[in-house]
C-alpha positions in Angstrom: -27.4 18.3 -30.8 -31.1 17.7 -32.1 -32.5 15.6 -34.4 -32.7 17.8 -36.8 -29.1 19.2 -36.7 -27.2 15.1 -36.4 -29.5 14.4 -40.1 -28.0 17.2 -41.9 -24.0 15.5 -41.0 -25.3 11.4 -40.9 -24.8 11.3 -44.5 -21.1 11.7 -43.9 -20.8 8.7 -41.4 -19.3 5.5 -43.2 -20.7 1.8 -42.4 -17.6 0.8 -41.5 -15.7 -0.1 -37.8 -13.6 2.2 -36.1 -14.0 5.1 -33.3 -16.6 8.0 -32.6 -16.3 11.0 -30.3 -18.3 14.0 -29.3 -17.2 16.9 -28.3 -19.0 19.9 -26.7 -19.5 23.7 -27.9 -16.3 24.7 -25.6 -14.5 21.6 -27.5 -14.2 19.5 -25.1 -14.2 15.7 -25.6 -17.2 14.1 -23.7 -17.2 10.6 -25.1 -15.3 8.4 -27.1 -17.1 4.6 -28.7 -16.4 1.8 -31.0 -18.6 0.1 -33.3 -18.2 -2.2 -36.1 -21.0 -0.1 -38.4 -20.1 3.6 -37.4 -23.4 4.9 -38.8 -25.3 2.6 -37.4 -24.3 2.9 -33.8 -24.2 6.9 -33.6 -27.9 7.1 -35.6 -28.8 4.9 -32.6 -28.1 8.4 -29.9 -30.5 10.2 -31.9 -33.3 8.1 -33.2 -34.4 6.2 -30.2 -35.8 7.0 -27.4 -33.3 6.8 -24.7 -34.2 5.8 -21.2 -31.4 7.1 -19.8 -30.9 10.4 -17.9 -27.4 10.3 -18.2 -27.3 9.6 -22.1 -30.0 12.3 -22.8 -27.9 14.7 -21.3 -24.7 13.6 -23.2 -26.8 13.8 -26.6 -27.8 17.3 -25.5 -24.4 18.5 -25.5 -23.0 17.1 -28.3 -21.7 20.4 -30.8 -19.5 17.9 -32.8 -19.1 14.5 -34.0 -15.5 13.3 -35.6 -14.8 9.7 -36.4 -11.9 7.3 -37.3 -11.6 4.1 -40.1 -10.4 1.1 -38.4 -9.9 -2.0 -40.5 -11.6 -4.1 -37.8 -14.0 -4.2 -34.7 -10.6 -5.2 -32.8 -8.7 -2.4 -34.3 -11.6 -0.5 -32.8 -11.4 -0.9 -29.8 -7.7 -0.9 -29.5 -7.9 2.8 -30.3 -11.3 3.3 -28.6 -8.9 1.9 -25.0 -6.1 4.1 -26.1 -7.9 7.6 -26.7 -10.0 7.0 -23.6 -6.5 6.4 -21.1 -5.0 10.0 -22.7 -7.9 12.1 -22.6 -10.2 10.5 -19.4 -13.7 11.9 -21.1 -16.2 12.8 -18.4 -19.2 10.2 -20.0 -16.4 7.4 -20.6 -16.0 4.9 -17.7 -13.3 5.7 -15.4 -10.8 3.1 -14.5 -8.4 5.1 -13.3 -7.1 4.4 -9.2 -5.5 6.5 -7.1 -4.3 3.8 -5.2 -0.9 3.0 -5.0 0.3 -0.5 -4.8 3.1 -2.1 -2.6 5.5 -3.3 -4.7 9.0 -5.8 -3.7 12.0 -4.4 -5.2 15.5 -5.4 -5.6 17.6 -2.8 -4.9 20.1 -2.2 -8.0 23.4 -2.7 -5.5 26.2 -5.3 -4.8 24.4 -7.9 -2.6 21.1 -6.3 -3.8 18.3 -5.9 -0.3 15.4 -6.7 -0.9 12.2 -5.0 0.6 8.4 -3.5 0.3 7.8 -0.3 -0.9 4.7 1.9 -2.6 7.5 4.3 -4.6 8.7 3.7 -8.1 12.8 5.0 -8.6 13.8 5.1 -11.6 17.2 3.8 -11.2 17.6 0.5 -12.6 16.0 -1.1 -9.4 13.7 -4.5 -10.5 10.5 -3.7 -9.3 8.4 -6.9 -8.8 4.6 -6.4 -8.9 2.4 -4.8 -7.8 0.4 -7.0 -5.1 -3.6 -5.8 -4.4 -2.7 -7.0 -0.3 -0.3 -5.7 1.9 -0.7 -8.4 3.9 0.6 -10.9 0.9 3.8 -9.0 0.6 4.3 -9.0 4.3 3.9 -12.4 4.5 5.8 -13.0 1.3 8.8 -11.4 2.5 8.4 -12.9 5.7 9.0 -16.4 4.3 11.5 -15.3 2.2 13.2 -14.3 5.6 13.0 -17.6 6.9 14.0 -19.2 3.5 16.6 -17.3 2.2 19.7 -16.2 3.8 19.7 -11.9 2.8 21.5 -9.0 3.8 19.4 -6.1 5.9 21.4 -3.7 6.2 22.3 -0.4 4.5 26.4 -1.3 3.8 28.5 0.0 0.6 29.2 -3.7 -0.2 31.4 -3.0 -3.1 34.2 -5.3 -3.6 36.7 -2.3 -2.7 34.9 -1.8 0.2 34.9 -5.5 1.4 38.4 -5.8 0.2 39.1 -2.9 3.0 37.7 -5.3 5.4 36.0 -3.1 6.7 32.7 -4.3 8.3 32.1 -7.0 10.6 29.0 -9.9 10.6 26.7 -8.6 12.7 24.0 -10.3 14.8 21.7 -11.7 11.4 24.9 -13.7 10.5 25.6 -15.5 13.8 21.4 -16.4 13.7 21.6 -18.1 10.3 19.7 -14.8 8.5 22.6 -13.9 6.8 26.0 -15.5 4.9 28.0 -12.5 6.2 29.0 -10.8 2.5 30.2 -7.7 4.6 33.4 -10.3 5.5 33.7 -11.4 2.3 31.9 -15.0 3.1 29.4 -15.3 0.4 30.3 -14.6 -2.8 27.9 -12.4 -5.5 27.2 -15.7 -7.2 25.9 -17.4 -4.4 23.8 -14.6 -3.2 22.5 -13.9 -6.7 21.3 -17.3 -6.8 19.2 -16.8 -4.3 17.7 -13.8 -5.8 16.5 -15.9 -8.2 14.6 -18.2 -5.4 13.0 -15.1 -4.6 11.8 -14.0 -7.9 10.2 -17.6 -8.5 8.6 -16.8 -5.1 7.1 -13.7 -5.6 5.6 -14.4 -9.0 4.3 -17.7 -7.4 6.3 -20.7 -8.4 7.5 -21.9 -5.2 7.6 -25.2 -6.7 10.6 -24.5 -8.6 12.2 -23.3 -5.4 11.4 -26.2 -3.3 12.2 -28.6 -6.1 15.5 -27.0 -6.2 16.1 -26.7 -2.3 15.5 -30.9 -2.2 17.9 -31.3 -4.7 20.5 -29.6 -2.2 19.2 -31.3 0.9 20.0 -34.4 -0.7 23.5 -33.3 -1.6 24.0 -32.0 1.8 23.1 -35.7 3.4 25.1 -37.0 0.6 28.2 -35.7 2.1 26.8 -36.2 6.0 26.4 -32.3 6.4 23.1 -33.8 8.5 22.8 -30.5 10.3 22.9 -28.2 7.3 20.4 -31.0 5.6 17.8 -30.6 8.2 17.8 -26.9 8.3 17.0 -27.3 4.6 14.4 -29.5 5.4 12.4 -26.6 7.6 12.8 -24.1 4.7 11.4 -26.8 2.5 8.6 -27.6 4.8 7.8 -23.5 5.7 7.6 -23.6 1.5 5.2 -26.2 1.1 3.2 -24.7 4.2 2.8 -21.4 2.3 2.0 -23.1 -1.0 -0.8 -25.1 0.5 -2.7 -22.1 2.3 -3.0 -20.5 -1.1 -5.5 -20.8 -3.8 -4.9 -23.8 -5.7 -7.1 -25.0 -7.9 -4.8 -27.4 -10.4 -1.4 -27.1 -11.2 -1.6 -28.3 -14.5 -3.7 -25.2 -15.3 -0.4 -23.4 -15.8 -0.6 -19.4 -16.4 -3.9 -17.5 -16.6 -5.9 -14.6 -15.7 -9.4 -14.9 -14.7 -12.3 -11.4 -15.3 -15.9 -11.5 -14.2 -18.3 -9.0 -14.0 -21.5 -7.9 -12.2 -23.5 -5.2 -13.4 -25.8 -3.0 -12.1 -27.8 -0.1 -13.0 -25.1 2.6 -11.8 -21.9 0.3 -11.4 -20.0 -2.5 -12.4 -18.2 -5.0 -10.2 -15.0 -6.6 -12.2 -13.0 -9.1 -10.5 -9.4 -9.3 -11.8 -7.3 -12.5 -10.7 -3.6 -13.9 -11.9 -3.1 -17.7 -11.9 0.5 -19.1 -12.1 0.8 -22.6 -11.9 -2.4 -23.3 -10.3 -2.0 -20.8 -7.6 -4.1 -17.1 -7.3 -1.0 -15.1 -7.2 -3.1 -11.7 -7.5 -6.6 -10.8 -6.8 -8.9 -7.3 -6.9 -12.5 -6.4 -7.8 -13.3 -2.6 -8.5 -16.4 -0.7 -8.4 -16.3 0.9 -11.8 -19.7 3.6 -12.0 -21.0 3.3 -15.5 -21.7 6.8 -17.1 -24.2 5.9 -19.8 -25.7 2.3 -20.3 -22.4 0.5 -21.3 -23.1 -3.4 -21.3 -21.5 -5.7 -19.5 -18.6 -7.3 -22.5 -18.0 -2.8 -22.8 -17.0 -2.3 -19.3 -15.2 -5.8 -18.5 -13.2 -5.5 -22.0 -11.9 -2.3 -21.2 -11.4 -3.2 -17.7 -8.9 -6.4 -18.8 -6.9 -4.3 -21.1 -6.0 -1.7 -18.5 -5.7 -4.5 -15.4 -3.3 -6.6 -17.5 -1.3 -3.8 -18.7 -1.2 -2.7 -14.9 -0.2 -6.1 -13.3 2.0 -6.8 -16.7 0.7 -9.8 -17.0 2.3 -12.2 -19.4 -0.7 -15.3 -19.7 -1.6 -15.8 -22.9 -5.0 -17.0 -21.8 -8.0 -15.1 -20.2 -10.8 -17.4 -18.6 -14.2 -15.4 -18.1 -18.1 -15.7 -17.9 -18.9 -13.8 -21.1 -17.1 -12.9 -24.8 -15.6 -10.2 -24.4 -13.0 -8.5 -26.5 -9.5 -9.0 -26.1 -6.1 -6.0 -27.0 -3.9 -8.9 -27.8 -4.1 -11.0 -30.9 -1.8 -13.8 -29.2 -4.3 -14.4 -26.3 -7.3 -16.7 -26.3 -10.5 -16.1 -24.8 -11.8 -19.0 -22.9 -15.8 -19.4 -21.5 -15.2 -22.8 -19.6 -18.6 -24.9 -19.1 -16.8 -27.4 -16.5 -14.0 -28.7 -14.7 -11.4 -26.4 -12.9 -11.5 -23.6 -15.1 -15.4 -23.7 -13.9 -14.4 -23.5 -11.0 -12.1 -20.4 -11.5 -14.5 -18.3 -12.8 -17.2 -19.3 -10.2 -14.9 -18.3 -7.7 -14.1 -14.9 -9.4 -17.9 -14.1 -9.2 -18.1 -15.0 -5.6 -15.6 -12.7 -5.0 -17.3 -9.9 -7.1 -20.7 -10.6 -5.3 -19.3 -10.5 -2.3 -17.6 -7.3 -2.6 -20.8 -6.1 -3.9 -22.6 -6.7 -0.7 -19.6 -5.1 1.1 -19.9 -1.9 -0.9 -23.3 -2.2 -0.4 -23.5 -2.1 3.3 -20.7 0.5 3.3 -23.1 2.7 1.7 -25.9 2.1 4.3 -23.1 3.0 7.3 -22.8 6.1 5.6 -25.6 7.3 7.7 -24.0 5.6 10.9 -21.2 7.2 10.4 -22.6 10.5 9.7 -24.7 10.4 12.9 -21.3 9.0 14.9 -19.9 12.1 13.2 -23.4 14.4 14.8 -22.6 12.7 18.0 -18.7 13.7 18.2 -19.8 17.1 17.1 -22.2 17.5 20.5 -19.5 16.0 22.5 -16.9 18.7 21.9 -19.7 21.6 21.7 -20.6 20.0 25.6 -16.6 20.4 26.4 -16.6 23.7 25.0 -19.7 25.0 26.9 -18.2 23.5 30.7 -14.5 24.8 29.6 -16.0 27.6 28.3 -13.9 28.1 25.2 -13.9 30.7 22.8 -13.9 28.5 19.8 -15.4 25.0 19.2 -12.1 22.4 20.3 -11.9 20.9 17.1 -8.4 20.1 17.1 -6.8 19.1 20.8 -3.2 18.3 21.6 -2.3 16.5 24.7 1.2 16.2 26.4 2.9 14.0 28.5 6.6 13.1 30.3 7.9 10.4 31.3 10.7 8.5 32.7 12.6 5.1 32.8 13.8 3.8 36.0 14.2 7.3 36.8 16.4 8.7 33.8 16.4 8.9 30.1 13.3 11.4 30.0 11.2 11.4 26.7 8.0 12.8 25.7 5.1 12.3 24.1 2.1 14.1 22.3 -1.4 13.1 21.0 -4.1 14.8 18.8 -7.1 14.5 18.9 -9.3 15.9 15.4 -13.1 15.9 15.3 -13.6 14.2 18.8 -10.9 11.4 17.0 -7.5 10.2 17.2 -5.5 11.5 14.3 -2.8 9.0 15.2 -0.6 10.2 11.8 0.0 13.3 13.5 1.5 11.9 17.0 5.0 12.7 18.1 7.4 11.6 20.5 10.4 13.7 21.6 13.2 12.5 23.3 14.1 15.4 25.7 17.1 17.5 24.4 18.0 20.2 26.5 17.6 19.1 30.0 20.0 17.5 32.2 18.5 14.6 34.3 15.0 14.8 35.3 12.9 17.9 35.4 9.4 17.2 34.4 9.2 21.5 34.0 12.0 21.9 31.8 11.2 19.3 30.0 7.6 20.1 29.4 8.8 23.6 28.4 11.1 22.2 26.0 8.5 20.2 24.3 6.3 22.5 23.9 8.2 25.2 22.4 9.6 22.7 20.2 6.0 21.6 18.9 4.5 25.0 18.5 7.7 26.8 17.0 7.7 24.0 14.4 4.0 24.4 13.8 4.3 28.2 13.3 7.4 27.9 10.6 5.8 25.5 8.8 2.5 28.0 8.6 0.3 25.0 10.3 -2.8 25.9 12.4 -2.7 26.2 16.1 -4.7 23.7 18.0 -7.9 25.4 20.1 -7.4 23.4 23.3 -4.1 22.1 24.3 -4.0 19.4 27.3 -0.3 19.3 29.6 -0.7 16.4 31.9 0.6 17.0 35.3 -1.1 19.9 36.7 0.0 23.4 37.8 3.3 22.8 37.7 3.8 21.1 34.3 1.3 23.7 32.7 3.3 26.9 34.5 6.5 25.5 32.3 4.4 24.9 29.1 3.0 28.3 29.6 6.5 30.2 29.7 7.3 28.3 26.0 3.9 29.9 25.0 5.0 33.1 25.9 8.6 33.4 24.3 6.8 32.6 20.8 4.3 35.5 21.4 0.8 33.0 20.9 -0.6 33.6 24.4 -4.2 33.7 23.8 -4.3 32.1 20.5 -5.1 28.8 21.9 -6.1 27.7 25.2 -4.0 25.7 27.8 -5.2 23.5 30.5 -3.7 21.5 33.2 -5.1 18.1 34.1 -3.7 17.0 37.5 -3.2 13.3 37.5 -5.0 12.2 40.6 -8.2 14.0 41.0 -8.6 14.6 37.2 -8.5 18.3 37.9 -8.6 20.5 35.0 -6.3 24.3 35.8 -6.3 27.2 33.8 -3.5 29.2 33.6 -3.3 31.8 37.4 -6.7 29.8 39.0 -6.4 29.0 42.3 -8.7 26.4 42.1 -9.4 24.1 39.5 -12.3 22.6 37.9 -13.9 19.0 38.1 -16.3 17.7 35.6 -18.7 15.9 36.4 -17.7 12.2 36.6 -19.8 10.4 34.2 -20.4 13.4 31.8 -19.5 13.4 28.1 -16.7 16.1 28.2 -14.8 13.9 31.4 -14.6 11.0 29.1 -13.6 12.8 26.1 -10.6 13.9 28.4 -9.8 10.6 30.3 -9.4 9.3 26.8 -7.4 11.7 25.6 -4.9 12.0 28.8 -5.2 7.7 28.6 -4.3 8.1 25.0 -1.1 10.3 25.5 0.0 7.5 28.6 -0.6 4.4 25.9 1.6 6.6 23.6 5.0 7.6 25.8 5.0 3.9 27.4 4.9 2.7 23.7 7.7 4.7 22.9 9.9 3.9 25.8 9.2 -0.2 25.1 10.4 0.3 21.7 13.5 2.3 22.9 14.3 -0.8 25.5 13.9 -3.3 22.9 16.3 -1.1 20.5 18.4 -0.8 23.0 18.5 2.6 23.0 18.2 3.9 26.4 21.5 2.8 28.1 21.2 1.7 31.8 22.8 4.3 34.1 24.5 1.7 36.4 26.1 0.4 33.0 28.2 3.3 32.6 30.2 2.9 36.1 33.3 1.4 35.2 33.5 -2.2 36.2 29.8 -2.9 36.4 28.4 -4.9 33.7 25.0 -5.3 32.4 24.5 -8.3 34.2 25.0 -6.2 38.1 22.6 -3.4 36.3 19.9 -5.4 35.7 20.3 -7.3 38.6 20.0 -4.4 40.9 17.5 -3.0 38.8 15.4 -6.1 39.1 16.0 -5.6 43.0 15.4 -2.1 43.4 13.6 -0.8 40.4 15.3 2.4 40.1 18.0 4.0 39.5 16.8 6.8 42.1 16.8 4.2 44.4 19.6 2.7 44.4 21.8 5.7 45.0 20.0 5.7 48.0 21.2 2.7 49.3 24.2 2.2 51.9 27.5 0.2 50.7 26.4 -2.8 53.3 22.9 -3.0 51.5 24.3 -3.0 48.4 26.8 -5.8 49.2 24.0 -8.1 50.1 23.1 -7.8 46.6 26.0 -7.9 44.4 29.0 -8.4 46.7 31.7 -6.2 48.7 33.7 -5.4 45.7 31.0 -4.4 42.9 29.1 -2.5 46.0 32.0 0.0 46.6 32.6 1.0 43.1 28.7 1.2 42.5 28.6 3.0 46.1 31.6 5.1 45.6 30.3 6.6 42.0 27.1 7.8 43.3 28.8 9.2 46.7 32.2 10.6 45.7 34.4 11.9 48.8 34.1 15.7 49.0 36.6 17.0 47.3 36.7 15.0 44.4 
């Protein structure tokens, strides 16, 4: 819109407050403003001379100009927040984040489990949050762990269901974690109650908690329950621990939110933080790009609104550096010149500056990371040349079996994207179809499995896939490849685990790299990568308790004989190999013939 063209409609603009928006030729809306004097604050898009690129091209595509009546400058921008959170205008500043935040909920459930999550059910659930730091709501649910007896598990804990008698305490209830509700042994009222600990907890007022925790230490100590007193005590103490390592400027500051802003020519850095009772329950900056020249009370109002409404905060006073505007009527705008609240708001700036500079240097790594990106790109066109490879090996896949003790065979698989670990897209497989140990049929299992599942779905086939193990291992991958028809499609190699060897599929000889070179390295870390991965798995498997010793299957044996032979002989493999009077040296005459006698059966039998 020119000059020219904005006089011939000005005459219709009121001076009065309210809302402004332009809208392009096509009808779309490109901005939406406030202003106490409507006529005065549009004129001022086409009589000055604006300095700004962005703004000159904003006035250039302005077709048409519509405007609302508010009775006040508040009223303004009430409506000024609202129309710009339905409609997102491309000139408007943009505080919308794709993030999504960890919340704790309380499962909507007899004996309601509490835990983290990012998802939102609707299903009468009470969502608590949502926290800026993972990190908070693990530790925050880690002290509630040590604090507060809860239920883990998954359990229908209706009181039909309990009446049944149907469950037994499991191993949380005989370590304290738990008052055993599955038994009937805590009732709904005692459990709720701590519920409620946990919501004072999680919205920071863990001095209602403790206060309430001493009250029942001293009961307990009252009645000589000294034992049961003192284990209070440690939750008490764990509370107070927690309470002191966080922010806390004054308790007798009560509830508050704190918003400061640094502005730049092309962005805005808000920090955002929740008080409650002294404490910084909640704390986030954003990096907010202005669009035109918005000043520093525009963005940081706007930016309050939508962060309140976000965090539902309920403090009915906001502490800043500047005037700003405020949605609610019942809240009170506080610019503090000293004392603690001073010190609030110098230490929401620090945090702004500082993740200024961090955005800042982030910004200058860009061109680190885009020559470590050039360098990863040379790397795999190297590995291409000496493997000589149709297509660049953009995406590799690496397998690997393995074994405990000599059983219980899993497998594991790595990829490798851009030179990179793309460690979302590992997999482990426990081994399905193959009985005992057979490194072949298992790696033939695998690998149908992977690529079967890769071709249903419609996913893309790696360029270069790795089997670990050498001719063998890669003759048994390669059969898998055949019965889905994608021979030729991708490329298989072998890498034997000794010399580093790399086989192609019918060579006689293999191929060595040279030891030092870029393309060796690239596949030492991969093969290392796929090792780190399977022993991983088979740890976590132990720890589970998932993988069942052998030896504790034989009737009579215990797990106490297994491990201590295992301990002894560190396989299974080995110990069938052992004689009856070798095995009695270990574990005795009796246990040594049954052990003995399952592994060597008389013929016949």
């Amino acid at each position: 819109m020119t000059k020219e063209q904005y006089r011939e409609i000005s005459s219709s603009i009121p001076h009065q407050p309210g809302c402004y928006k332009y809208f392009s030729s096509s009808g779309e809306l490109l901005y939406v403003g406030k202003a106490k004097d409507l006529f005065k604050r549009v004129s001022s898009y086409f009589n000055k001379n604006l300095d700004s690129y962005k703004t000159k091209k904003l006035v250039a595509q302005i077709a048409q100009i519509e405007f609302t009546i508010t009775d006040s400058e508040h009223d303004a921008f009430l409506l000024e927040n609202s129309l710009i959170k339905h409609y997102q205008p491309r000139y408007n500043i943009n505080l919308k984040d794709d993030k999504t935040y960890p919340y704790v909920v309380i499962k909507k459930e007899h004996f309601p489990r509490v835990f983290f999550t990012r998802n939102i059910v609707r299903d009468g659930s009470e969502y608590i949050g949502p926290f800026t730091s993972i990190f908070r709501v693990r530790e925050l649910l880690e002290l509630i762990r040590q604090s507060i007896p809860l239920r883990n598990c998954k359990l229908n804990l209706s009181p039909s269901q309990i009446a049944k008698r149907k469950y037994k305490v499991c191993l949380e209830y005989h370590l304290g974690n738990c008052k055993g509700p599955c038994e009937g042994l805590q009732t709904e009222e005692d459990y709720n109650e701590g519920l409620q600990h946990i919501r004072h907890i999680l919205k920071g007022n863990t001095g209602e908690v403790i206060r309430s925790m001493k009250a029942q230490m001293q009961q307990l100590a009252t009645h000589l329950h000294f034992e049961k007193a003192e284990q209070l005590r440690q939750k008490i103490e764990s509370l107070q621990n927690f309470q002191s390592k966080s922010t806390v400027v004054n308790p007798r500051l009560g509830t508050l939110d704190v918003a400061t802003i640094i502005l730049e020519q092309e962005h805005a850095f808000v920090n955002y933080m929740m008080v409650a009772n002294g404490t910084v329950i909640y704390a986030q900056t954003l990096d907010i790009e202005r669009k035109l020249e918005e000043t520093e009370e525009d963005v940081l109002s706007l930016a309050v609104a939508n962060l309140r409404e976000r965090f539902g905060s309920q403090a009915t006073e906001i502490i800043s550096s500047i005037a700003i505007a405020l949605a609610e009527p019942n809240v009170r705008l506080t610019i503090p010149r000293a004392g603690d609240k001073k010190k609030l708001v110098e230490l929401s700036l620090k945090n702004a500056e500082i993740f200024r500079a961090d955005m800042l240097k982030r910004s200058r790594l860009l061109i680190g990371e885009a020559t470590k990106q050039m360098v990863h790109q040379e790397v795999l066109t190297q590995l291409q040349e000496a493997l000589s490879l149709s297509e660049l090996p953009e995406h590799i896949e690496c397998f690997d079996n393995s074994n405990f003790q000599g059983s219980y065979p899993v497998s594991a698989m790595v990829v490798f994207k851009g030179g990179k670990p793309a460690n979302k897209e590992y997999r482990h497989y426990h081994v399905k179809t193959v009985e005992g140990i057979d490194d072949f049929a298992s790696m033939a299992e695998v690998v149908y499995r992977r690529y079967s599942r890769l071709l249903r779905e419609g996913k893309p086939l790696p360029q270069l896939v790795i089997i670990d193990g050498g001719k063998g291992q890669l003759g048994a991958a390669l059969s898998s490849i055949d019965r889905l028809n994608i021979r030729g499609k991708m490329t298989l190699v072998g890498l034997a685990k000794k010399e580093e060897t790399i086989f192609f599929p019918g060579d006689a000889e293999g191929l060595q790299l040279p030891y030092d070179s870029a393309p060796h390295l690239l596949i030492r870390r991969i093969r290392d990568e796929v090792h780190r991965f399977g022993i991983t798995f088979h740890r976590q498997l132990r720890s589970k308790g998932t993988i069942k010793n052998e030896l504790e299957a034989i009737p009579g044996i215990g797990p106490q004989t297994a491990t201590e032979l295992l301990q002894r002989f560190r396989s299974v493999a080995q110990i069938k190999q052992l004689t009856e009077r070798e095995l009695t040296a270990q574990i005795g005459a009796s246990k040594a013939r049954i052990v003995h006698a399952y592994f060597h059966p008389p013929e016949g039998n």
